[in-house]
N, C-alpha and C positions, 0 to 999 in steps of 0.2 A: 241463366236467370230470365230469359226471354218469355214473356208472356202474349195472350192475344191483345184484342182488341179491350181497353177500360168499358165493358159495360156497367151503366149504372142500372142499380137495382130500385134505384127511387123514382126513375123515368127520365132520366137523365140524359143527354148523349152519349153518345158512344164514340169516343177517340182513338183516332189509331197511334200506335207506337206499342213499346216493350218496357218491361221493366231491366234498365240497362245497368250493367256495373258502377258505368259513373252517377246516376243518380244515389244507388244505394252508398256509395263510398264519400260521397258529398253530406248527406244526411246524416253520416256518423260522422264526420266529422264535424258538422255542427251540434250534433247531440252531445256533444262532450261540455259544451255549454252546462248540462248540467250534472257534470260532474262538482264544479263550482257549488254548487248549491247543494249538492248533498252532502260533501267531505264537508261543510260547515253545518250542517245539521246535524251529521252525526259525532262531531267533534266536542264540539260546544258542553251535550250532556257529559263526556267522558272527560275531558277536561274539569267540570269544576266539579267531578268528587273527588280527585284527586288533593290529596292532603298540603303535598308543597305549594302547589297552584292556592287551595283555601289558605293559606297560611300567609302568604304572601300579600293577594289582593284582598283578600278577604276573610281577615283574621276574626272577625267576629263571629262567624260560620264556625269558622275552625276550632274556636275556642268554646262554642255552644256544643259541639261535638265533642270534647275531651274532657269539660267538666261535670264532673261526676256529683258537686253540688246539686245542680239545674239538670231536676227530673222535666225532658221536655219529653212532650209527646211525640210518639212515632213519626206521625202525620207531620211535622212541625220542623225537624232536625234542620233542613234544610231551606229554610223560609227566610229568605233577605232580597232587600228591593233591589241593592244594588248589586247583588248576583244576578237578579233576572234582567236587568240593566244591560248586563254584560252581555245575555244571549240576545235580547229581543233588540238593542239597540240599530242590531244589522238587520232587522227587518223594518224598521219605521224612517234606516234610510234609501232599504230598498223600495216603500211605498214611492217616498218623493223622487228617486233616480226615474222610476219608472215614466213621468211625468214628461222628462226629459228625454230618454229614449222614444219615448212615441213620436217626438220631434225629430229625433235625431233616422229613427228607422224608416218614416217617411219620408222626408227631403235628399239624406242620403242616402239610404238602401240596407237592408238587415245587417250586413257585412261589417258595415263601418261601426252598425252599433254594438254587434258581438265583439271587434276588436277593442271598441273601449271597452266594456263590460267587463275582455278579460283583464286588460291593463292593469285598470282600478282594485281588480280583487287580488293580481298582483301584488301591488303595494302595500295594503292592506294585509295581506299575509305575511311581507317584511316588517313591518312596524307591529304585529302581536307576535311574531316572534323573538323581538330583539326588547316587547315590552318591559321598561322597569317600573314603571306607575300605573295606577289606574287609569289616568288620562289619555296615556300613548293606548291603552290599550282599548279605549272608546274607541278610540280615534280610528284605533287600524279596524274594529267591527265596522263603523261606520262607511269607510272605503271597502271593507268586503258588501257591503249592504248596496252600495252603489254599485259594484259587479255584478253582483245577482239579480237586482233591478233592471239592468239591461241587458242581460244575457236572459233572462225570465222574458222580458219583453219583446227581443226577438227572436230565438231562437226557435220556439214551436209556430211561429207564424213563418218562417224559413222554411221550416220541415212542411207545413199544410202547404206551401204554394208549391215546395221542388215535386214533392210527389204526388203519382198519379192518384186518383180518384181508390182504385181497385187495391192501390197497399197502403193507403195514405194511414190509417190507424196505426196501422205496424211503423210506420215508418218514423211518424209520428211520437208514438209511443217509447219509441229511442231518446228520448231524451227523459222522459222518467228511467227509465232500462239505467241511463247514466244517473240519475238521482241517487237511485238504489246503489246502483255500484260503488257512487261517493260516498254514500252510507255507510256499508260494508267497510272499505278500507280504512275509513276514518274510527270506525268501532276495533279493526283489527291492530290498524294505529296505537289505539290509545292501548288494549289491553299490552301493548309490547312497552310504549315509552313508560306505562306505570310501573315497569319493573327498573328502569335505570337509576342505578346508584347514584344518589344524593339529589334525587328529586326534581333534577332535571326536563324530566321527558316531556313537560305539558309545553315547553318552546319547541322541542322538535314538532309535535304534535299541531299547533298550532302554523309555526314556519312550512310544513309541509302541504296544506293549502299554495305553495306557491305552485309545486306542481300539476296540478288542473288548471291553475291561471296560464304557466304557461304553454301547455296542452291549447287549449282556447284562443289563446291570444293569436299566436305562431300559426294553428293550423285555419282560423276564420282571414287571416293574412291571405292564403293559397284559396281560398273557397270562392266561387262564382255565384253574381247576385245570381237574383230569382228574374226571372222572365216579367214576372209582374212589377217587381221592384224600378226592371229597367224601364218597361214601359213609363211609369209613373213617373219616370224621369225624363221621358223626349227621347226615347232610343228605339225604336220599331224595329228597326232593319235588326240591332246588335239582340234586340228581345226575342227576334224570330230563329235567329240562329241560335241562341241560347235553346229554346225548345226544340230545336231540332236534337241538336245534343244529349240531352237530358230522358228525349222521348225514345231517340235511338228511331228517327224515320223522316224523311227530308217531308213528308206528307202529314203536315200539323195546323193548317191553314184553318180547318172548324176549330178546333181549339186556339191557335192563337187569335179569330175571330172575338170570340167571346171574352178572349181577357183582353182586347184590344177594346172592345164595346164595352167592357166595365172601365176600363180604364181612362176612356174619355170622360162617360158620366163622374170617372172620381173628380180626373181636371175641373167640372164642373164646380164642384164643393171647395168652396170658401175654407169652411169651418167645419170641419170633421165632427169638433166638441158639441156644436149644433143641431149637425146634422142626425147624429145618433139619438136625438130626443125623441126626433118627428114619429109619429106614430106607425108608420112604415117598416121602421126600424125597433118599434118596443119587444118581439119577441127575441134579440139579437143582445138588448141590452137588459132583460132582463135576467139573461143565462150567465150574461159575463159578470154582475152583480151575483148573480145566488150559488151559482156553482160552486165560484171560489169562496162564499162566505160559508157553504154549506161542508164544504171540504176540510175546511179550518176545525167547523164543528163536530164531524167527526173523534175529536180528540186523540188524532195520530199525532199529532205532533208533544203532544206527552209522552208518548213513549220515543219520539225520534231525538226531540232535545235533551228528554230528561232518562231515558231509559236507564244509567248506572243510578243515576241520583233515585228512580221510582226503585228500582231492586235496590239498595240501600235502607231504603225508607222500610221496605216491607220485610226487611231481615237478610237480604244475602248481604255475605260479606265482600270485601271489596273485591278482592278475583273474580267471583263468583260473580260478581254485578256486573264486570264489565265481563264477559266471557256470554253474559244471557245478553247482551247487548250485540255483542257478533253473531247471535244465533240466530236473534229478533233480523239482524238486517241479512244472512243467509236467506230467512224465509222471505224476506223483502225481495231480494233480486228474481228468484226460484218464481216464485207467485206474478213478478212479472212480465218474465218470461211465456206464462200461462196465456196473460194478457196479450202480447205483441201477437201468439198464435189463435186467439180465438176475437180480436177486435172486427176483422173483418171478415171474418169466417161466420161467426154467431151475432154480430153487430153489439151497440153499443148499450140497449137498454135490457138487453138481460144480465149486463156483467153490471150494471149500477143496480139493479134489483137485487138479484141473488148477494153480491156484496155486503149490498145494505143489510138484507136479513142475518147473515152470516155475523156482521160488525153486531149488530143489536143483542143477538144469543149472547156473544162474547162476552160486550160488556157489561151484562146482568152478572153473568155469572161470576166476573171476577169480580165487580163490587159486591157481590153477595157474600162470597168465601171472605173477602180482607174486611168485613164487616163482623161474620162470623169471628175470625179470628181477633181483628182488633177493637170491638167495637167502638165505642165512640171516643173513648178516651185516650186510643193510642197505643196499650198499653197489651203487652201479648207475643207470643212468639209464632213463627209457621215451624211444622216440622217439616223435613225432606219431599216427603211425597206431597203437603201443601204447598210448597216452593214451586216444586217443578208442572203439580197442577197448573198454578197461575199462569207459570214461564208458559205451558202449554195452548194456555187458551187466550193469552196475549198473542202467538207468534200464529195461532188460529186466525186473530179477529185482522195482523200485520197483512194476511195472507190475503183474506178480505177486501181489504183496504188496497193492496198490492194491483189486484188482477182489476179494479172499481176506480172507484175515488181518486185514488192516485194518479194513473195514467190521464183517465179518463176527462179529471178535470182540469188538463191541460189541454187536452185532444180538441173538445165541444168547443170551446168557445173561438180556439185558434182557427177551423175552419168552418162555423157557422155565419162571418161579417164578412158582407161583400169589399171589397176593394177601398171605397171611398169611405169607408168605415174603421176599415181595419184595424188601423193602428191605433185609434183610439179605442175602439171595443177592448183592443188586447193590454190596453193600458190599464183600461178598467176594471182588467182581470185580473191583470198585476197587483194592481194598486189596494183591492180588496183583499185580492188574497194576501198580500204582503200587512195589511192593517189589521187586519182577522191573526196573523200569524204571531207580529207584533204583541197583539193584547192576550194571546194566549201563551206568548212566553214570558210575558209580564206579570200575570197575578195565577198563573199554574202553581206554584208553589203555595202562595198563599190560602190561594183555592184546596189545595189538598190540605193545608194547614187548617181550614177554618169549614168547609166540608165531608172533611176526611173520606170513607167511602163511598158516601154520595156523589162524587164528584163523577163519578163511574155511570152511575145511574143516569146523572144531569146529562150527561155524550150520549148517552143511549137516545134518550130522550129526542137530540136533535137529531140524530138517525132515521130516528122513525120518521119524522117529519120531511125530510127531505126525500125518502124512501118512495114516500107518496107524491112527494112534488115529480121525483120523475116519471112514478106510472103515470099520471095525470098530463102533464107540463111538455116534459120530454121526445119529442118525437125521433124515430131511427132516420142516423145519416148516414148508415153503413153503403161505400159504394156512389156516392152521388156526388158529382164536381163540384168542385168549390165555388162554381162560379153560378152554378145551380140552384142553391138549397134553398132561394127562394119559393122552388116545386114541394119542397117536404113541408113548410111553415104554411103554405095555402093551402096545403090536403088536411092540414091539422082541425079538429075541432073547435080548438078554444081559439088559434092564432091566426087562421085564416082570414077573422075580420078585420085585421090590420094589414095584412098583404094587398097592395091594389092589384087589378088585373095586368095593367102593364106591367108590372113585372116578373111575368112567365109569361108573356105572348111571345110565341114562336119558338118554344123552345129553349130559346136562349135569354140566358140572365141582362133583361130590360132595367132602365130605371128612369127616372127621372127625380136628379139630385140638385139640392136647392141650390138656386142659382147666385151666384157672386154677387155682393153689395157692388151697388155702382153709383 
């Protein structure tokens, strides 16, 4: 796995070392961070179509499903606040964990805050599986919400510092790669526990969330900070050796230069929360803001939380729904496999372009057809070859979203902040996308309830628009160190005027960061 020399392709330095085994085996194993966060996304939807599960927590559901009085609408079957309670709850307490992991991953180092992160989703996955109330069973989303908070928070900011410039997408990208994967098992998951007799299988389903926690937990235990992280903490000597390690070449001196010259300007900075306002910093914060909100709008996460509950709604039956749910999260992993080979090969702004186009086709057409079919009222059946149309142009638009969006808007922002930034930009990122996620698992249902196929159209819409923020906005960071990218934002059209000249005099990533209240 030895490579040359990292050249950057943005005018970058050029560092020497190799792409070595223990980088890449350190990187998966913190990627598995987000396994956590997927096997709960893709549980969540599969879990509350399940009959014993609605019967249980939420018998009003249940009972709006079996009576044959109450002609409800298609659109509608599955419309209750306090089922989307249920899903969303663990994202509005991953917004606020995040808050605190930005503390936590600063002062201490990614490591410690991955090991809490997994802990917490641990426990959380004991308490919804052993749930007998609706309470306990807040309770325990809420503690998964605080795991994924902080595993979101640090884990792709791990991945952007351990690796080189030259595989850092791919590398990167390993932690959506584990998204998808937690997806996947958690869809395979369910369609297995909804066959066990007497209705059981939504506690296994749920209890089995422990296994990524302790995947996580156990293996970020064995895992070595990042070179930057040490610095940030008063360790020079143990940070140089770290990169030695990691680069696989005792000759790392212009590179640890440069993160050692960022790393004092961060000492600098008081207040990080601050610091990211100054205008220096507005093209940094306004990606870790839009990204993540624009990601949300996409409207994947309709089909990642609710994918049994949307085939339900549109006519498959229960097998059938959760069985198009394993198929949706196959093309999810596949598609981003696609990604991890073509982020720094083809770089980053053709797979947000092309995606976006791809996503917009999609979601016309299937609001078009479940328009066609159900129009407004609800009211209508699909035959076979309209089923598997849909299922078709859904696992299209997944595939989309896959190899774009998904990867991507982890990628951008994790390695666009310099040092004295960092952890709050990445908090930012968290926090939005976590509140973005939050409000769309919160009124998606009602949304399809009270929109019905337009709701399809409404995603499309925010597609398009962000489509265009990237051709516009986005500049390519394929290839360029991390400690660099202030060379890409000054080449930029629109962001240059915010760049001052010190920071890319000499090559090296300059700054001067506001200085300490005294």
């Amino acid at each position: 796995m030895a490579g040359g020399g990292f050249a950057s392709q943005g005018g970058g330095r050029i560092y020497e070392g190799r792409i070595t085994p223990f980088v890449v085996i350190t990187c998966l194993v913190a990627a598995m961070g987000g396994l956590l966060f997927g096997y709960d996304l893709g549980i969540s939807g599969g879990v509350t179509s399940m009959e014993m599960f609605l019967k249980k927590f939420f018998p009003s559901v249940y009972h709006k499903q079996h009576d044959e009085t109450i002609h409800e609408s298609q659109y509608c079957k599955f419309d209750s606040e306090m089922l989307t309670m249920f899903t969303s709850s663990l994202y509005l307490a991953a917004l606020v964990a995040s808050f605190f992991a930005s503390i936590v991953t600063r002062v201490f180092g990614r490591k410690v805050s991955m090991v809490s992160g997994g802990f917490a989703f641990l426990v959380g996955a004991i308490l919804n599986g052993a749930a007998s109330n609706i309470a306990m069973l807040i309770i325990g989303r809420l503690l998964l919400g605080v795991g994924v908070g902080f595993a979101n928070q640090s884990v792709p900011v791990y991945l952007s510092e351990m690796a080189p410039a030259k595989v850092r997408g791919a590398l990167n990208i390993g932690f959506q790669m584990a998204i998808t994967i937690g997806i996947l098992v958690a869809n395979l998951v369910n369609y297995g526990t909804a066959k066990i007799d007497g209705g059981w299988g939504w506690r296994v389903s749920l209890a089995l969330a422990a296994v990524p926690a302790v995947m996580m937990t156990v293996g970020s235990v064995f895992l070595p900070d990042t070179p930057n992280s040490i610095l940030e903490r008063g360790q020079p000597d143990r940070a140089r050796d770290m990169l030695k390690k990691i680069r696989g070449t005792i000759n790392v001196e212009e590179e640890f230069q440069d993160l050692h010259d960022a790393s004092e300007a961060a000492k600098k900075v008081d207040h990080p929360w601050r610091n990211i306002l100054q205008p220096r910093y507005r093209p940094q914060l306004v990606c870790c803001i839009l990204i993540p909100f624009f990601q949300q709008l996409t409207g994947i996460n309709v089909i990642m939380f609710y994918a049994p509950v949307l085939f339900k709604t549109i006519g498959f039956g229960d097998d059938a729904s959760l069985m198009s749910a394993v198929i949706t999260g196959i093309v999810n992993v596949v598609a981003t496999i696609v990604s991890i080979y073509s982020v720094d090969r083809f770089g980053r702004r053709i797979l947000f372009l092309e995606g976006g186009i791809q996503m917009i086709i999609c979601q016309i057409a299937v609001g078009g057809l479940i328009g066609k079919k159900f129009g407004v009222d609800g009211t209508g059946v699909l035959s076979k070859f309209d089923a598997d149309f849909i299922l078709f142009l859904i696992c299209v638009y997944v595939a989309a979203f896959a190899w774009s969006w998904g990867p991507l808007g982890w990628l951008i922002p994790s390695e666009i902040c310099p040092l004295e930034i960092r952890s709050a930009g990445q908090a930012i990122n968290v926090s939005v996308n976590m509140l973005f996620t939050f409000i769309i698992a919160q009124v998606f249902l009602a949304m399809l309830c009270h929109m019905k196929f337009g709701l399809f159209f409404f995603f499309a819409g925010f597609v398009v628009i962000m489509t265009i923020f990237i051709a516009f906005f986005i500049p390519e960071t394929r290839n360029v160190p991390i400690e660099e990218m202030n060379r890409v934002w000054k080449a930029h059209w629109f962001w240059a005027k915010y760049i001052p000249d010190d920071a890319v005099i000499g090559g090296a990533y300059e700054m001067r960061a506001e200085p300490k209240d005294t």
